[in-house]
matplotlib code that plots the C-alpha trace (Angstrom):
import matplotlib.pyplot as plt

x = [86.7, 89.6, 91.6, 91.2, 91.9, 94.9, 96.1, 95.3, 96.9, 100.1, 99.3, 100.7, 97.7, 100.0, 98.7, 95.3, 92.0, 91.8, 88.1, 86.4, 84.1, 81.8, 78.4, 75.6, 73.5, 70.3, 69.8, 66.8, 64.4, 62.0, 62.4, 64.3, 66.9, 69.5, 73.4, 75.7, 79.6, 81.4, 84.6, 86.1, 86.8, 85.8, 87.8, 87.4, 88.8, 89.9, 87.9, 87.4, 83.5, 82.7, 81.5, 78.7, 75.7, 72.9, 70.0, 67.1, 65.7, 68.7, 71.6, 75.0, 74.8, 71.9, 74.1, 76.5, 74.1, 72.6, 68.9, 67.8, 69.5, 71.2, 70.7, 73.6, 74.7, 74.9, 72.2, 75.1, 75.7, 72.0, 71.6, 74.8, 73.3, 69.6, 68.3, 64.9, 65.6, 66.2, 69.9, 70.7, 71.7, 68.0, 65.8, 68.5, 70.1, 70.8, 72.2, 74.3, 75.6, 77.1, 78.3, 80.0, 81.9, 82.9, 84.3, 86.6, 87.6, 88.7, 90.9, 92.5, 93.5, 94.8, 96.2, 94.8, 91.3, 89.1, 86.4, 83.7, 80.9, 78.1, 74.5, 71.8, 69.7, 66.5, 68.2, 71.5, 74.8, 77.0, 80.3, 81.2, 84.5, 87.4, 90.0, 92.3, 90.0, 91.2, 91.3, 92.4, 96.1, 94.4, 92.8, 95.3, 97.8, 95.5, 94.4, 98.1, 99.0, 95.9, 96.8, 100.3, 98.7, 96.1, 99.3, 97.5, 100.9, 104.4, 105.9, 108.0, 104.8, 102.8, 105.7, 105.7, 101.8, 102.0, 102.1, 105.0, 102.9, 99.3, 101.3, 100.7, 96.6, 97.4, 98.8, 95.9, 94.2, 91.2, 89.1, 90.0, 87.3, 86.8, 85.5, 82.2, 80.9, 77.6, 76.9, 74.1, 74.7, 75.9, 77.1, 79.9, 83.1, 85.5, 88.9, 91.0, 91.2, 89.2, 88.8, 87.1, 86.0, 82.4, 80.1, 79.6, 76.6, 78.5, 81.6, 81.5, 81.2, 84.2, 86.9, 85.4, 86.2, 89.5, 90.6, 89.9, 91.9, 89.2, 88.8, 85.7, 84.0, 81.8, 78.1, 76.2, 73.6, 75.6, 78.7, 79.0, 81.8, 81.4, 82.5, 85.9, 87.6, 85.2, 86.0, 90.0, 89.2, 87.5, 89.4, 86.7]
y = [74.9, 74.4, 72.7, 75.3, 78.1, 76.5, 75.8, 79.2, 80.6, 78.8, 77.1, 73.2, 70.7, 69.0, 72.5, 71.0, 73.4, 75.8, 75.4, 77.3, 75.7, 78.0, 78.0, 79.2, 82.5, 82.9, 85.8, 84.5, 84.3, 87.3, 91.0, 91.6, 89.3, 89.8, 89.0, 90.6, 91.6, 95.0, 96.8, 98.8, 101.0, 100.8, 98.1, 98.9, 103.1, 103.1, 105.6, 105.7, 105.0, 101.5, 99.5, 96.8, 94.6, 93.0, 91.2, 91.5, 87.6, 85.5, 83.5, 83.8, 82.3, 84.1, 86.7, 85.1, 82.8, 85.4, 84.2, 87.7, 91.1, 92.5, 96.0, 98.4, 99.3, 102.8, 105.6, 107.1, 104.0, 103.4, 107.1, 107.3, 103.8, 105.1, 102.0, 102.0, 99.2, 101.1, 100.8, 98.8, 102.4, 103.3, 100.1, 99.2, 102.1, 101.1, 97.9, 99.9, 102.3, 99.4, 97.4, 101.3, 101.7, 97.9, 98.4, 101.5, 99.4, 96.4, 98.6, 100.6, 97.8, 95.5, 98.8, 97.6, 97.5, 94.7, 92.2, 91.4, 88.8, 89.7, 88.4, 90.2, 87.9, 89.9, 92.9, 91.5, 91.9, 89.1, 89.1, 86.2, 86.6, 89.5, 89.4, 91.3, 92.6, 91.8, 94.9, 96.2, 97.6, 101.4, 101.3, 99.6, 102.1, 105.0, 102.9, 102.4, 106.7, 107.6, 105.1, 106.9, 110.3, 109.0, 107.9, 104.4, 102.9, 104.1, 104.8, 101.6, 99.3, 101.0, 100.2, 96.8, 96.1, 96.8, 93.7, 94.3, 92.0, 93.8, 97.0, 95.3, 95.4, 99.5, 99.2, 97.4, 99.0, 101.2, 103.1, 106.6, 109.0, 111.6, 109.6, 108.5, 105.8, 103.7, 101.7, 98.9, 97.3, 97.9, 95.2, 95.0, 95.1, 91.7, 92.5, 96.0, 97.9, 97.3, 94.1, 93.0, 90.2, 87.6, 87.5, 84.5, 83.5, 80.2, 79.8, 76.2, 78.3, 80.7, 77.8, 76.0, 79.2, 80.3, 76.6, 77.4, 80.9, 83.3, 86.3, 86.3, 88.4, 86.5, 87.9, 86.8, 87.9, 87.2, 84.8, 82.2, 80.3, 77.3, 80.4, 80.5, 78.9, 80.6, 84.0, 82.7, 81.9, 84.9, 88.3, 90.2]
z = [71.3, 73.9, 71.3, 68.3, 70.5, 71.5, 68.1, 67.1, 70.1, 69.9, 73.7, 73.8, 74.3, 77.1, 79.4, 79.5, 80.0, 83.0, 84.3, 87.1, 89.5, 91.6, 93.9, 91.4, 91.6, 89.6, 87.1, 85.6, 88.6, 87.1, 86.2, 89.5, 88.1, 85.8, 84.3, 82.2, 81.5, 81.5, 80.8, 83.4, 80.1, 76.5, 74.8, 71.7, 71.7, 75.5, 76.3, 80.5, 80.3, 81.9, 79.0, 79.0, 78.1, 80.2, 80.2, 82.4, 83.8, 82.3, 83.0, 81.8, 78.9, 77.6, 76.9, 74.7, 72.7, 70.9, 71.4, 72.9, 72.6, 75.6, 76.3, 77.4, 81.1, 80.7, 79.7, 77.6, 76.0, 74.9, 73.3, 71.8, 70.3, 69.6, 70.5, 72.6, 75.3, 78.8, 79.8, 83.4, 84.9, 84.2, 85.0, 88.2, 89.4, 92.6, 91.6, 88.8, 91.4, 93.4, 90.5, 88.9, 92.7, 93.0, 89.0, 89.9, 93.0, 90.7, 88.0, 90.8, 93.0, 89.6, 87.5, 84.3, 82.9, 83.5, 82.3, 84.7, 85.0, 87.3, 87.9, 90.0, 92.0, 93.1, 93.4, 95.1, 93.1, 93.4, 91.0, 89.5, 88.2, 86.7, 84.6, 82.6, 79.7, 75.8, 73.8, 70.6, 69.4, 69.4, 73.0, 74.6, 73.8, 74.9, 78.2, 79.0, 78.1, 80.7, 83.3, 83.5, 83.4, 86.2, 88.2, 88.4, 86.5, 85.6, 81.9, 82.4, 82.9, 80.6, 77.4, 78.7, 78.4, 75.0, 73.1, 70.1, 67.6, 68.4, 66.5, 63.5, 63.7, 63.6, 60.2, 58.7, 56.0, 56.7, 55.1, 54.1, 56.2, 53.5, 50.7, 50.1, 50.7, 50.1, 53.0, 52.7, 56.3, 59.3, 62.3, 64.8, 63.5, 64.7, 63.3, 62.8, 60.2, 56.4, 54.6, 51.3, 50.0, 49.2, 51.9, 53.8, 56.5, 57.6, 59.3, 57.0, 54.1, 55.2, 55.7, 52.0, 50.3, 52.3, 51.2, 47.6, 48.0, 48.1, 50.3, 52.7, 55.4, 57.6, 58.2, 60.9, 63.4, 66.2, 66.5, 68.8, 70.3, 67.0, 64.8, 65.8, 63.1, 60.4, 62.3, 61.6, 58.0, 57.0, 56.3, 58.0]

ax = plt.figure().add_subplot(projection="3d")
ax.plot(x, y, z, "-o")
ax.set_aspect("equal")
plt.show()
């Protein structure tokens, strides 16, 4: 993984693989237990709501593997979602009210929004690591206008977070909002804008057809950390 991301990334292989090396806490110890990630905003429209998934009883990794659903951090983020599973605000609220003040505490003292780790072990919060959170073309611009209005950053820093080459991910096609359109699925989208082209439910299957010039979107029913080169391959 280290090396395609690399090679994707345009990083030399001489800089070697960061790694970090910490005392564990348990988040699958029973129903008091739990782990997740958040957003200090939303990445993908940079709206200022704290952004999130968690799951109750599990470790890290549960979370990215795809084996169980997480469920959203926020009540708002559940309804505006219509899904059933109780949101952390609403099983933990305590725990959520600490992790919400320790979140603003983060983005004001780095000035930029940011990607947390976190695992509740019974009922203790302990945070496990933050970072500068990835985010599209469209948010970032938004997140940089209302960190300038919120005083948090000046014009000057705000221009120069703004990656020149992400600009090009807001000229992508899209799809025009007033015509019709007969959707058969729905999933989360992982690339801007519109793309077309033959299903595929393999990342194999993505790189055989990208080889032999055809267009592809890759399907699946979550994506794991083998997909990356599939997720390159693949149009959409």
């Amino acid at each position: 993984r280290a090396k395609v991301y690399r090679k994707l990334n345009h990083i030399p292989s001489y800089w070697g693989t960061a790694v970090n090396v910490q005392s564990m806490v348990f988040g699958n110890m029973g129903n008091d237990c739990a782990t997740g990630v958040v957003f200090t905003r939303n990445p993908s429209n940079g709206s200022n709501d704290i952004y999130g998934e968690y799951l109750i009883n599990a470790q890290g990794e549960d979370v990215v593997a795809g084996t169980r659903t997480p469920q959203y951090i926020t009540k708002k983020a559940k309804m505006e979602s219509k899904v059933k599973e109780a949101s952390m605000e609403e099983c933990m609220p305590k725990v959520y009210f600490e992790l919400f003040k320790i979140l603003k505490k983060l983005e004001k003292h780095y000035k930029d929004m940011q990607d947390v780790e976190f695992t509740v072990e019974n009922k203790k919060l302990w945070m496990l690591q933050t970072r500068s959170g990835k985010r599209t073309a469209k948010s970032a611009i938004k997140i940089a206008a209302d960190m300038v209005k919120e005083k948090l950053i000046s014009k000057k820093e705000a221009i120069l977070r703004i990656d020149p080459n992400s600009l090009d991910s807001l000229l992508h096609p899209t799809l025009d909002e007033n015509s019709l359109i007969n959707v058969i699925a729905h999933g989360l989208p992982a690339s801007p804008g519109a793309a077309s082209g033959r299903v595929v439910f393999t990342s194999e299957e993505a790189e055989r057809l990208t080889a032999l010039m055809q267009d592809t979107i890759l399907v699946r029913v979550e994506t794991s950390p083998e997909d990356i080169q599939g997720m390159h391959a693949a149009k959409g």
